[in-house]
KEKE-3310 file (N, C-alpha, C; in steps of 0.2 Angstrom, whole numbers, plus 5000, padded with zeros to 4 digits):
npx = (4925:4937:4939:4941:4953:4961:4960:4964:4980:4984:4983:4995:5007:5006:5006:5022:5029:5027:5033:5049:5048:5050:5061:5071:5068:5074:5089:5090:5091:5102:5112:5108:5113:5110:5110:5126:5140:5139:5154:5167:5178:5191:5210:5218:5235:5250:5269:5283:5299:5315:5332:5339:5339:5349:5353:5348:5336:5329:5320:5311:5307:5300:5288:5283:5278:5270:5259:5252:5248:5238:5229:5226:5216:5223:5232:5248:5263:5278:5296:5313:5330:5343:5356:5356:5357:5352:5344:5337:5329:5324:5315:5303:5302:5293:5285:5277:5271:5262:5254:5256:5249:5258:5274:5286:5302:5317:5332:5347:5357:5356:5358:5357:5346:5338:5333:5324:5312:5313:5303:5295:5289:5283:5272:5264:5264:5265:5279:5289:5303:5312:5321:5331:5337:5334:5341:5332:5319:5307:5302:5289:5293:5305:5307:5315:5330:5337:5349:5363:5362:5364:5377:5384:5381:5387:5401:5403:5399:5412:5423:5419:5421:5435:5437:5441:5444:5452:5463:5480:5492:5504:5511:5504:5506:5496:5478:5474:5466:5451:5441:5428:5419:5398:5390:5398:5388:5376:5367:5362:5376:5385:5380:5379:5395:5396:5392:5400:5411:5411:5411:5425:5434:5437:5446:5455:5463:5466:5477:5475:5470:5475:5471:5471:5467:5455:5442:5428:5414:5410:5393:5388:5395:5398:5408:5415:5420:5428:5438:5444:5449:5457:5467:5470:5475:5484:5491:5495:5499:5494:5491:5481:5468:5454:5439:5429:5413:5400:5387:5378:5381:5395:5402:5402:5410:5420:5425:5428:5440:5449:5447:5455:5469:5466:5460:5446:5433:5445:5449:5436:5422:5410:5391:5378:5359:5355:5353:5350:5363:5371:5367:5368:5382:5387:5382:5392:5402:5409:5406:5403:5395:5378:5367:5349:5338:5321:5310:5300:5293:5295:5291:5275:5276:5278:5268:5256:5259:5261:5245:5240:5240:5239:5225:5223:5224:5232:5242:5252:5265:5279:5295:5302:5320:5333:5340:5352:5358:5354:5363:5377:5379:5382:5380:5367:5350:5334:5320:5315:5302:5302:5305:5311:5315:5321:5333:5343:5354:5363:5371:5380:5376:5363:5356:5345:5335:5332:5332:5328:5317:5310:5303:5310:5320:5321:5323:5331:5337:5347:5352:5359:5371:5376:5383:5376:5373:5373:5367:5351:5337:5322:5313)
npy = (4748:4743:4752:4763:4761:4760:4776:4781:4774:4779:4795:4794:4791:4800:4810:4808:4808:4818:4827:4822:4826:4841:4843:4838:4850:4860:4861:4867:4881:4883:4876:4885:4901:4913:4916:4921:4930:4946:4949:4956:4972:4972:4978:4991:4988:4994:4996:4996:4998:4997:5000:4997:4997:5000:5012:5025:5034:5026:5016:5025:5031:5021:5018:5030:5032:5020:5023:5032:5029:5017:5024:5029:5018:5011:4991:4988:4981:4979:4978:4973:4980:4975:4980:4972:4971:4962:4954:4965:4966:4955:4957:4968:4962:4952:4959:4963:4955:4949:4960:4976:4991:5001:5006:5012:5017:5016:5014:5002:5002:5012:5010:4995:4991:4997:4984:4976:4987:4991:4981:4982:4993:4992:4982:4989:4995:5010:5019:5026:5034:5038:5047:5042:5042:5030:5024:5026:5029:5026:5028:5034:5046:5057:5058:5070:5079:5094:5088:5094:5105:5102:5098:5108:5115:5108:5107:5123:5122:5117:5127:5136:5135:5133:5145:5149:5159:5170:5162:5159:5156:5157:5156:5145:5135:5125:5120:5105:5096:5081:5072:5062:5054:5046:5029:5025:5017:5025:5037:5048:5051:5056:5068:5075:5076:5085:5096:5099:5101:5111:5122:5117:5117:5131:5133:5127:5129:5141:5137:5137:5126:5109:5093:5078:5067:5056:5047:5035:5030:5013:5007:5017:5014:5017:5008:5004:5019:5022:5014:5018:5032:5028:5022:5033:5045:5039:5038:5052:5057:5060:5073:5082:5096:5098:5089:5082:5075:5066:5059:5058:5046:5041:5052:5051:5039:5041:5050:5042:5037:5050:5057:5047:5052:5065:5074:5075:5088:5097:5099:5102:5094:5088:5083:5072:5074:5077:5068:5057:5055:5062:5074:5077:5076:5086:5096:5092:5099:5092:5083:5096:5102:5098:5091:5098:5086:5087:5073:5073:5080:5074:5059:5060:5068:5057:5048:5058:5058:5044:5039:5049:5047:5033:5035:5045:5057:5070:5085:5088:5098:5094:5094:5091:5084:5080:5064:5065:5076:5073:5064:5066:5062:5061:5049:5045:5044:5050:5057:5064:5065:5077:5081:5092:5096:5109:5109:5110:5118:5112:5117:5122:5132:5133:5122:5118:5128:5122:5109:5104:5111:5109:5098:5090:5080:5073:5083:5074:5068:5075:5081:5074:5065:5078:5088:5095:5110:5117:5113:5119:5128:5116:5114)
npz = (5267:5262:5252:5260:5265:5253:5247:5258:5258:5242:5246:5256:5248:5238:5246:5249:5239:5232:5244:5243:5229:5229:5239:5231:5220:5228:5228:5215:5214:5217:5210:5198:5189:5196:5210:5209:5214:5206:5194:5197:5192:5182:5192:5182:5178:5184:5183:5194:5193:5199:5197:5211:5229:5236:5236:5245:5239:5232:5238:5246:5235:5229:5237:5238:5226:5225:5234:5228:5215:5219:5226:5215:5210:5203:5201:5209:5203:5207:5205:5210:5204:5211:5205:5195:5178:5168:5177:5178:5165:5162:5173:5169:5157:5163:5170:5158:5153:5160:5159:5161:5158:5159:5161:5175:5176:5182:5176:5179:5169:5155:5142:5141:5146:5136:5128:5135:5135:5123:5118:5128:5125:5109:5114:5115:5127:5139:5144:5156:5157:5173:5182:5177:5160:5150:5134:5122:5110:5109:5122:5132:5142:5148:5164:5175:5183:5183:5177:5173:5180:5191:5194:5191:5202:5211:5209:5210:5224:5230:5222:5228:5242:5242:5238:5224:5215:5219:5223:5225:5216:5214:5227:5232:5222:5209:5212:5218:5212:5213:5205:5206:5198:5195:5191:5176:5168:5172:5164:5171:5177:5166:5163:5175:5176:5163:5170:5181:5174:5168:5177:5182:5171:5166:5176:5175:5163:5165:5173:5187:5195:5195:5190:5200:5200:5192:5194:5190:5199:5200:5199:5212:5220:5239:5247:5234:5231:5244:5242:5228:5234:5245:5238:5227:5238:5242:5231:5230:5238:5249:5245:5241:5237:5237:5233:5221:5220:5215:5221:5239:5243:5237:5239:5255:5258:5251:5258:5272:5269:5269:5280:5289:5285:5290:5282:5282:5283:5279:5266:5256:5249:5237:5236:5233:5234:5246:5257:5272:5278:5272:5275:5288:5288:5283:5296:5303:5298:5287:5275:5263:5252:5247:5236:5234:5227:5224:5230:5231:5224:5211:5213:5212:5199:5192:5192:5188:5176:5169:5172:5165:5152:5150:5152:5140:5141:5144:5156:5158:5154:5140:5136:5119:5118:5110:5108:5108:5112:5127:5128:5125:5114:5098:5090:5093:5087:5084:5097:5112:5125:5138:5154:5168:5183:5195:5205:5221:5231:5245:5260:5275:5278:5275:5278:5286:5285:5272:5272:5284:5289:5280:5279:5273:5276:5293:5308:5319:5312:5303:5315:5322:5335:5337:5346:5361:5364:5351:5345:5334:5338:5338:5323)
capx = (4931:4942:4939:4945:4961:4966:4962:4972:4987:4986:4987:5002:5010:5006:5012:5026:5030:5028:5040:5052:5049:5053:5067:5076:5067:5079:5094:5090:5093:5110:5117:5111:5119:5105:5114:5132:5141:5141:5160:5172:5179:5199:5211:5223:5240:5256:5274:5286:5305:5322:5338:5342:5337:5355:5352:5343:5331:5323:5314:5307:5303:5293:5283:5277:5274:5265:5254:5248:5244:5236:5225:5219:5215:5229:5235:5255:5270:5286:5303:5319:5334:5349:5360:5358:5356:5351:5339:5328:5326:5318:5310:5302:5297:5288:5278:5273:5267:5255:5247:5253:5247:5261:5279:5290:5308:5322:5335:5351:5361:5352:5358:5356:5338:5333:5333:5317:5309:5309:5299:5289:5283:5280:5268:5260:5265:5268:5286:5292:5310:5310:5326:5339:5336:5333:5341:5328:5313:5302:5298:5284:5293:5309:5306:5319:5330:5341:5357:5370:5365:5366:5384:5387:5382:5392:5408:5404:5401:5420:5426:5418:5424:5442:5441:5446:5446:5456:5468:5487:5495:5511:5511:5501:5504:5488:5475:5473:5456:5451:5434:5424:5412:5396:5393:5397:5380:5371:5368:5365:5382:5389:5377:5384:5402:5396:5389:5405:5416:5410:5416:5430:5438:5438:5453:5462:5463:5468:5480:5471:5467:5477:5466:5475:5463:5449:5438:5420:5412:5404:5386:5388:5393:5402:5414:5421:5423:5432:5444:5448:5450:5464:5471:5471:5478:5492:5497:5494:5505:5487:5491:5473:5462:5446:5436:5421:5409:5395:5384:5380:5387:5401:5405:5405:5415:5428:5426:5433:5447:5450:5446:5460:5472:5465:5458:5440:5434:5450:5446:5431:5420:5403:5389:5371:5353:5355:5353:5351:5368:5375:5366:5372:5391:5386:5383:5398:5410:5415:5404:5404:5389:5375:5361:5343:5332:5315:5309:5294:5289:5295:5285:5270:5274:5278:5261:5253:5258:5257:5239:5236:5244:5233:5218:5223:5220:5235:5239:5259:5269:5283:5298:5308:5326:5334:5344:5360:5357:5352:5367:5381:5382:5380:5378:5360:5346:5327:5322:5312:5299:5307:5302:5315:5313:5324:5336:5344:5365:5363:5379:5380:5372:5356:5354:5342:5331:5331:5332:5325:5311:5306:5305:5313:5324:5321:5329:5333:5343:5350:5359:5361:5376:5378:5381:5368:5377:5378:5359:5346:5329:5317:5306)
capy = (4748:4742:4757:4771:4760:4763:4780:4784:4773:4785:4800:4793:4788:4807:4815:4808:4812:4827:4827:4821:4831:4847:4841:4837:4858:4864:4859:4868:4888:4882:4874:4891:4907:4917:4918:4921:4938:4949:4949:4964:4974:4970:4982:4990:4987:4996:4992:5000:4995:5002:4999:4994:4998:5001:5020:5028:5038:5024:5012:5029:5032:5013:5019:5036:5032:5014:5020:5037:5022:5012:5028:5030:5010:5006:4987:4991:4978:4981:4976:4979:4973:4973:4981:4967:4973:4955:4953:4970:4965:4948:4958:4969:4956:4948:4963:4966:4947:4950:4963:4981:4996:5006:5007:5019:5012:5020:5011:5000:5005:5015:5007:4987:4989:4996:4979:4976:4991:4991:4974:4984:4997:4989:4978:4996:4997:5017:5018:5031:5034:5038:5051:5041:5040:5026:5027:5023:5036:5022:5028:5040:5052:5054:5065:5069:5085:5097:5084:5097:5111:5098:5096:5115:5118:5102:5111:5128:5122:5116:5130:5143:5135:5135:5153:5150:5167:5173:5156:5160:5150:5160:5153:5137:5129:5124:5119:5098:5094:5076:5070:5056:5052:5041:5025:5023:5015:5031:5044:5057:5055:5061:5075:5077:5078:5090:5103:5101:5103:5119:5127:5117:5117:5137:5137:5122:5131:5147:5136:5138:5120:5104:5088:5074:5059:5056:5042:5035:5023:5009:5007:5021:5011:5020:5006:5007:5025:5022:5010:5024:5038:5027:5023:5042:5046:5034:5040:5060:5059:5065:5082:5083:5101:5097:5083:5087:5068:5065:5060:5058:5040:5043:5057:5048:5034:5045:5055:5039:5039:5057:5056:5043:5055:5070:5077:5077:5096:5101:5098:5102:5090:5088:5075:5074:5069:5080:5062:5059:5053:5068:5081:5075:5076:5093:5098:5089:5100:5087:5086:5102:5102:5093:5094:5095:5085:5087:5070:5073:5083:5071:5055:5061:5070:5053:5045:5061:5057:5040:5041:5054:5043:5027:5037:5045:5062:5075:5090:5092:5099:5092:5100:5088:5084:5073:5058:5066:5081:5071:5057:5070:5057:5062:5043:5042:5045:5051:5062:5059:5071:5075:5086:5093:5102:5113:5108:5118:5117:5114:5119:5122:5139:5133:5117:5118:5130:5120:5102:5101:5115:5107:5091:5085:5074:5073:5086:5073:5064:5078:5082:5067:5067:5086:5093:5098:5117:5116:5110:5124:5126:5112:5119)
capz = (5271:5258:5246:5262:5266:5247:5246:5264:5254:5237:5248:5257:5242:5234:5250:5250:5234:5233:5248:5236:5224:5234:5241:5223:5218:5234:5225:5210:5213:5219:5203:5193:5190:5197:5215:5208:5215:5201:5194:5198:5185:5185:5192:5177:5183:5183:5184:5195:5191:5202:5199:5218:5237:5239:5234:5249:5240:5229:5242:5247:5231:5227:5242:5237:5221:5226:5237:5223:5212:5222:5227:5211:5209:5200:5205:5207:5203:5208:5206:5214:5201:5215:5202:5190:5171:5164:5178:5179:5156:5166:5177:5165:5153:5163:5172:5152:5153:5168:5156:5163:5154:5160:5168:5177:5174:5186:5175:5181:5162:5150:5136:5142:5146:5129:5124:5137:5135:5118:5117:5131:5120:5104:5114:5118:5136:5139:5147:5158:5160:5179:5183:5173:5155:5143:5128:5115:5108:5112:5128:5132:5140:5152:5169:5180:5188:5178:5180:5173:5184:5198:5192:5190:5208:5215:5208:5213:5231:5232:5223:5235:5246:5243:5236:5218:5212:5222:5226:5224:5212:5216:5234:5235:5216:5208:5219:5217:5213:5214:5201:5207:5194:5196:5189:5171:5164:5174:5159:5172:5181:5161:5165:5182:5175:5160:5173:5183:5169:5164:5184:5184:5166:5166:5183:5171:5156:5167:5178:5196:5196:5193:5192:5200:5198:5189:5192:5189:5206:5198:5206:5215:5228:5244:5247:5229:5233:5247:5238:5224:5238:5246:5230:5225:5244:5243:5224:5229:5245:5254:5245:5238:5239:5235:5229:5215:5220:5211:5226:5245:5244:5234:5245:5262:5256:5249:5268:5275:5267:5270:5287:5291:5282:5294:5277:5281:5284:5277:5258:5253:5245:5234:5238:5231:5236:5253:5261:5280:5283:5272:5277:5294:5288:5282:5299:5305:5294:5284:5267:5260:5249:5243:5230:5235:5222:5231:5226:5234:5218:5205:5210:5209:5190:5186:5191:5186:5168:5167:5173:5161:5145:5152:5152:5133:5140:5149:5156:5161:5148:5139:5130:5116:5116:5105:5113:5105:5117:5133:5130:5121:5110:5091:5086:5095:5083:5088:5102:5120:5129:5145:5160:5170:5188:5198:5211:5226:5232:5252:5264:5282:5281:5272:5278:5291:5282:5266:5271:5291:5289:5273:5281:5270:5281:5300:5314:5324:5306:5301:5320:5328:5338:5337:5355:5363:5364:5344:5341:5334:5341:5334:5319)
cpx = (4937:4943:4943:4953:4965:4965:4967:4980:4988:4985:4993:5006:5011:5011:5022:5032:5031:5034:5046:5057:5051:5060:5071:5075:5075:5085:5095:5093:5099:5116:5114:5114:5117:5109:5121:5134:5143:5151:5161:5174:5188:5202:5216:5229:5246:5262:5278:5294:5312:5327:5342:5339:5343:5356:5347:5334:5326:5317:5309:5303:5298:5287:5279:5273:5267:5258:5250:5244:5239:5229:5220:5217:5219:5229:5243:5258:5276:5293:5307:5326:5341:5356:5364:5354:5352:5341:5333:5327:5322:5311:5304:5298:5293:5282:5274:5268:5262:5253:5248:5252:5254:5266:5284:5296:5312:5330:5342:5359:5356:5352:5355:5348:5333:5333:5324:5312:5308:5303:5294:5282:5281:5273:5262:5258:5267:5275:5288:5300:5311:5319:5331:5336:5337:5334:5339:5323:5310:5299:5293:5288:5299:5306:5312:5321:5333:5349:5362:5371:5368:5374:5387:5387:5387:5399:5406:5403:5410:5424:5424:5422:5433:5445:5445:5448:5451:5462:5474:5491:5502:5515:5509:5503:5495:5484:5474:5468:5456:5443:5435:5418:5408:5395:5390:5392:5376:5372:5368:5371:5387:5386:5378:5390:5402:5394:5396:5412:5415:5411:5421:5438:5441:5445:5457:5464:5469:5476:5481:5472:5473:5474:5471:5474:5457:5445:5430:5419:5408:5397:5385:5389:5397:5409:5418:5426:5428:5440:5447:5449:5456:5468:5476:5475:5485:5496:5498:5501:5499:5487:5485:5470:5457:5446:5428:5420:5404:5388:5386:5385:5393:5406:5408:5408:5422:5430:5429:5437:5452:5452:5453:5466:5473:5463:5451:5439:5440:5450:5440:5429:5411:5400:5382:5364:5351:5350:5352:5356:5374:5373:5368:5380:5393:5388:5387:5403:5413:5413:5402:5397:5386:5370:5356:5339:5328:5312:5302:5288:5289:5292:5279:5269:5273:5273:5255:5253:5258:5249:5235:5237:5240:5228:5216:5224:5229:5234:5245:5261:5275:5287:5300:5314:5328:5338:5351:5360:5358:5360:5377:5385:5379:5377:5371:5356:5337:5326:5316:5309:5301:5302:5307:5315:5320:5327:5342:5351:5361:5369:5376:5375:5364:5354:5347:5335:5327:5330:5327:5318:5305:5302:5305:5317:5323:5325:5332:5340:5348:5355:5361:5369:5378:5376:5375:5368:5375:5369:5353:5338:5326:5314:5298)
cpy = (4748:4748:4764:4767:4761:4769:4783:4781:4778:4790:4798:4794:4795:4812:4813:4809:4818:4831:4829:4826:4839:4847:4842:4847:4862:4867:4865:4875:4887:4882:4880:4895:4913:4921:4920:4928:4940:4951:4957:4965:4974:4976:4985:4992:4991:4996:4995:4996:5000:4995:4992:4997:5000:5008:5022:5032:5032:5018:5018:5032:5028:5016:5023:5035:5025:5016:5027:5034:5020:5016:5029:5024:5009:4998:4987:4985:4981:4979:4979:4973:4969:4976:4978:4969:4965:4955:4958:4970:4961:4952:4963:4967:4952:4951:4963:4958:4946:4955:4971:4985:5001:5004:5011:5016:5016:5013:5010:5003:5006:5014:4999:4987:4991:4990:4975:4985:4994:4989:4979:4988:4995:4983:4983:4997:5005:5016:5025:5030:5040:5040:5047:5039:5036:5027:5025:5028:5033:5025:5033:5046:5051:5060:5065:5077:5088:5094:5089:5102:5108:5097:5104:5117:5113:5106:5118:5128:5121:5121:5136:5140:5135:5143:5153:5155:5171:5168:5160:5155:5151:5156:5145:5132:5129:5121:5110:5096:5084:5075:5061:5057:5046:5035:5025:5023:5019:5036:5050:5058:5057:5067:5078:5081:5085:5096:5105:5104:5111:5124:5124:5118:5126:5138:5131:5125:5136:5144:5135:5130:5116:5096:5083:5066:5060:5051:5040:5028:5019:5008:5012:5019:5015:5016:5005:5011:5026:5019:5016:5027:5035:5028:5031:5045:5044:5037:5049:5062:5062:5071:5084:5092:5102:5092:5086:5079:5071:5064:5060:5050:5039:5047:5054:5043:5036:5049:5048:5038:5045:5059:5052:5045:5062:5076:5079:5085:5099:5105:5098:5097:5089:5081:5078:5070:5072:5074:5064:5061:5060:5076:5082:5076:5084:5098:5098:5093:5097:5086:5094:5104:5096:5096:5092:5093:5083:5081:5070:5077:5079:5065:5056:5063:5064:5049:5048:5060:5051:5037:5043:5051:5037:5031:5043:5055:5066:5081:5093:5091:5100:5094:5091:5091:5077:5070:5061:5073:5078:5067:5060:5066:5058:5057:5044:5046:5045:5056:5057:5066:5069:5083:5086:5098:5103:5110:5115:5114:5118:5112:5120:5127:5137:5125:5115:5121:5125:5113:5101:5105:5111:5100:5086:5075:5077:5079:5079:5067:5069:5081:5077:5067:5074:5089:5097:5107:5119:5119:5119:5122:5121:5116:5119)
cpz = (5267:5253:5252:5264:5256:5247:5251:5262:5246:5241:5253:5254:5238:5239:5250:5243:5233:5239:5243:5231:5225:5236:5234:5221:5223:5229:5218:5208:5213:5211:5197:5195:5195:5204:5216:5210:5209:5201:5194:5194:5188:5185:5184:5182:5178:5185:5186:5195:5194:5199:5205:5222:5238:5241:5239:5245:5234:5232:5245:5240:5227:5232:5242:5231:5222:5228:5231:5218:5213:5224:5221:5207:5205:5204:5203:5207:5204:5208:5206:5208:5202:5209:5194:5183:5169:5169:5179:5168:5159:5168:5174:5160:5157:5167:5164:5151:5158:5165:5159:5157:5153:5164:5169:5179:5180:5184:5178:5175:5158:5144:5135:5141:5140:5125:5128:5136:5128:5116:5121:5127:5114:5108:5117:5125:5135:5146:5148:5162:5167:5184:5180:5167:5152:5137:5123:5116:5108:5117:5126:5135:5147:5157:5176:5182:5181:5180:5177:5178:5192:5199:5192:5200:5211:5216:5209:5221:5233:5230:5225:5240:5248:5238:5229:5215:5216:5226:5220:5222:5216:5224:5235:5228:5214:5211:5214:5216:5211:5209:5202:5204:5197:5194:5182:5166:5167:5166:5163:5176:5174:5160:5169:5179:5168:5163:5178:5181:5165:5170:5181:5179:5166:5170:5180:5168:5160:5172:5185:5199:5191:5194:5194:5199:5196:5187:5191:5195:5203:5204:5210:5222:5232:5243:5241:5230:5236:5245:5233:5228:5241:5242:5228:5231:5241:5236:5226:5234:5250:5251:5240:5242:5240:5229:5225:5216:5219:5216:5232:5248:5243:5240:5250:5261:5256:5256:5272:5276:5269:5278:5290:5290:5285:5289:5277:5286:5281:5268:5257:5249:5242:5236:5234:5232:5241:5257:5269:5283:5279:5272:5286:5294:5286:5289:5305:5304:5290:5276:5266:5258:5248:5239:5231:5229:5225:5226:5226:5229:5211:5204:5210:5203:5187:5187:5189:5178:5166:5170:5168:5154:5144:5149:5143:5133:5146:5151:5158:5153:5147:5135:5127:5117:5113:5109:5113:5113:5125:5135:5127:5118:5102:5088:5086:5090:5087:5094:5108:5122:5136:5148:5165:5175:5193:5205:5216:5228:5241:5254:5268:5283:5279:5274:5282:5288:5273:5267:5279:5289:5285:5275:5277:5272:5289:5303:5316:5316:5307:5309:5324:5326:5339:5342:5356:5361:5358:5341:5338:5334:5334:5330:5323)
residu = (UNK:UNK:UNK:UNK:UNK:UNK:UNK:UNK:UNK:UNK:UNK:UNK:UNK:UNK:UNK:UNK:UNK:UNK:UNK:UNK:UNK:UNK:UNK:UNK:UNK:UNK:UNK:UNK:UNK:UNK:UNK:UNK:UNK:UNK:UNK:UNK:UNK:UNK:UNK:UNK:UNK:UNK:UNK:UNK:UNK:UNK:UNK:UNK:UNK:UNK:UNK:UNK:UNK:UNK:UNK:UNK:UNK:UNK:UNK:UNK:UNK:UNK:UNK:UNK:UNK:UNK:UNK:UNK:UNK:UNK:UNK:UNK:UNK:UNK:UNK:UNK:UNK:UNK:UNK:UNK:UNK:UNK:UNK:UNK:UNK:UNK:UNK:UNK:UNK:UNK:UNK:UNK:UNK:UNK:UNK:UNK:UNK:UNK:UNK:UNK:UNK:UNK:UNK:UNK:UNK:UNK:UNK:UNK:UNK:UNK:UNK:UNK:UNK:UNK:UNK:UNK:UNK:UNK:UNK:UNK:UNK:UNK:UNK:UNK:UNK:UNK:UNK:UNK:UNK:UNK:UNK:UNK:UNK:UNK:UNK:UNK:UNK:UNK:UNK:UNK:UNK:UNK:UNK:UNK:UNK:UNK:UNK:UNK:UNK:UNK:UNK:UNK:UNK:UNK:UNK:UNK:UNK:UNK:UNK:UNK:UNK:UNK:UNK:UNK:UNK:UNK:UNK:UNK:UNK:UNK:UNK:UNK:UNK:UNK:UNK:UNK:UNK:UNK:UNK:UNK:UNK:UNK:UNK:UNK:UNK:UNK:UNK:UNK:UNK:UNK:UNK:UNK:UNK:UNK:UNK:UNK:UNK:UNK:UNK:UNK:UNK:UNK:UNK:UNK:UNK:UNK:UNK:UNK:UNK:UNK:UNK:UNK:UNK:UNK:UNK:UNK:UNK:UNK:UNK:UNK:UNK:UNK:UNK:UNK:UNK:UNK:UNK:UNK:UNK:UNK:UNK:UNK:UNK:UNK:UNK:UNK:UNK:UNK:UNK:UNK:UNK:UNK:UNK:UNK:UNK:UNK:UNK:UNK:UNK:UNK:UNK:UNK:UNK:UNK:UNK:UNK:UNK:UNK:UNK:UNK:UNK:UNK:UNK:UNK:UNK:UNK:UNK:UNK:UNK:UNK:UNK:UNK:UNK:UNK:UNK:UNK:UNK:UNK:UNK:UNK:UNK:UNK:UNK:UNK:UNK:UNK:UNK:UNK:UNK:UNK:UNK:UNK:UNK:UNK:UNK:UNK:UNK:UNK:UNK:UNK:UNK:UNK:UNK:UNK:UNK:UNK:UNK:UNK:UNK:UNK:UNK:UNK:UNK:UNK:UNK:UNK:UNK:UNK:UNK:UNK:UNK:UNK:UNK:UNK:UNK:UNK:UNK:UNK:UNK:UNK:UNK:UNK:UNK:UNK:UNK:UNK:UNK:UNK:UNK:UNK:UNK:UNK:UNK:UNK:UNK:UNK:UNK:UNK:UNK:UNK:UNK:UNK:UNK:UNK:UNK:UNK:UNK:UNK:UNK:UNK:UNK:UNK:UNK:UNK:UNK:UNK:UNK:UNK:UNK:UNK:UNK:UNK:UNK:UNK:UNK:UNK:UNK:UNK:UNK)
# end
């Protein structure tokens, strides 16, 4: 009797052990690696950098580009640098401090920021100057429109329309031309003014034309604009002909002024970007011209090449220019691969087919307010 109560206490004693000792196994898969979800392979990141939002077309252009990116697994940074030169150097340096491969600049001054975008490249970031040129050969490559011709049609819009070859000095004096340049630290509003300068100087030379003011709009801001265009009013006595403006914001700004004056539609005026609100003053009568850069073809060139620089391998082809060429500035040393695509002059008679049709910009932007009587069939 006493021999089966010890055997029944050692298997208790074993069962419950072995319990135990199970319980403690449980534990075990947990704390190795064996269950761990295999790690993801990191995205490689690229860096997109504007200027501002102030300029309609570049928050539409963060967006096209962001999401092309992002399509082909890029992970995209972005910054906006409000017009601040100090703070898109910041902003800059610290995307290349998060590791990207690559970034697409749309600089605030093309001189300032070669002081980040050197340090970018030398840390082997590929750097795409992104419709305004970077003045440094560091970059990889600039890509933007043909900025003189865009300045050669700006000034032939205004003088079609006041008929300079055929304007009567003898009668009228020389006709008063007005130049609103854009802002200063832009290199391509001095390739604006070299495209306009080669319509406008031929009817100076000849005496057609008298220039009466000639300013530059910092930032490109409208109300600047505005403030010079009074300015300019008030010193001319209103006896302005035409105005040659650099963009669409420039433009309407200077059109307020004008306007208050009984000057808008009267004098022709240049704008450029063929915007909402000035392809809308277009079909107002009141801005003259604009200049379509279709942008819709230049963000994707410039994710198509840095993609292609990333990956070691291209396929779009790049002409040199030297910096002295791009900035008509002798001093500059080095050159820059650039890619330059074709824009279009839209006026009242083409605006519809070139800007609505296109859908480029909305029908309902492009006439809003414009009597009903006025309106042309929907596309």
């Amino acid at each position: 009797m006493k021999s089966k109560r010890t055997i029944l206490l050692v298997f208790v004693v074993l069962t419950i052990a072995s319990m135990l000792v199970g319980c403690g196994t449980k534990a075990t898969p947990a704390a190795s690696g064996d269950n761990n979800p295999p790690a993801q392979t990191e995205k490689i990141k690229v860096g997109l950098s504007f200027s501002d939002y102030a300029t309609e077309r570049w928050k539409n252009e963060e967006v096209l580009m962001r999401g092309l990116l992002e399509e082909k697994g890029y992970e995209v940074l972005s910054q906006e640098a409000n017009h601040d030169v100090k703070l898109q150097n910041d902003q800059i340096d610290n995307m290349v401090s998060q590791g990207v491969k690559a970034l697409i600049v749309v600089a605030e001054d093309g001189d300032a920021i070669v002081t980040s975008v050197d340090k970018a490249a030398d840390a082997g970031v590929i750097v795409v100057a992104y419709d305004r040129l970077i003045k440094t050969s560091k970059i990889a490559a600039y890509l933007s429109f043909n900025n003189v011709e865009v300045g050669r049609q700006q000034a032939l819009g205004v003088m079609t329309a006041l008929d300079m070859d055929n304007w009567d000095v003898a009668a009228n004096g020389p006709a008063r031309i007005v130049k609103l340049g854009g802002s200063p630290t832009d290199n391509n509003a001095i390739l604006f003014r070299q495209g306009q300068d080669l319509i406008v100087d031929p009817y100076v030379e000849a005496g057609k034309i008298e220039i009466v003011a000639d300013q530059w709009v910092e930032n490109w801001d409208a109300a600047n604009a505005l403030k010079l265009m009074e300015n300019i009013l008030t010193a001319a006595g209103n006896d302005i002909d035409g105005v040659v403006a650099s963009n669409d914001g420039t433009a309407l700004g200077a059109l307020q002024a004008m306007k208050a004056q009984g000057l808008a539609g009267v004098a022709p005026i240049s704008g450029q970007d063929a915007t909402a609100d000035g392809c809308n003053s277009i079909v107002k009568g009141e801005l003259t011209v604009s200049i379509l850069k279709d942008i819709r073809n230049l963000g994707p060139l410039a994710v198509q090449l840095a993609d292609e620089l990333i990956k070691g391998a291209g396929t779009l082809e790049l002409t040199d220019y030297t910096l002295a060429e791009l900035t008509l500035n002798d001093a500059l040393q080095g050159s820059v691969k650039c890619l330059f695509l074709e824009v279009q002059q839209v006026n009242k008679d083409n605006v519809f087919d070139l800007v609505v049709k296109s859908e480029f910009q909305t029908y309902d932007d492009v006439y809003r307010d414009i009597p009903a009587d006025q309106l042309p069939p929907k596309p």
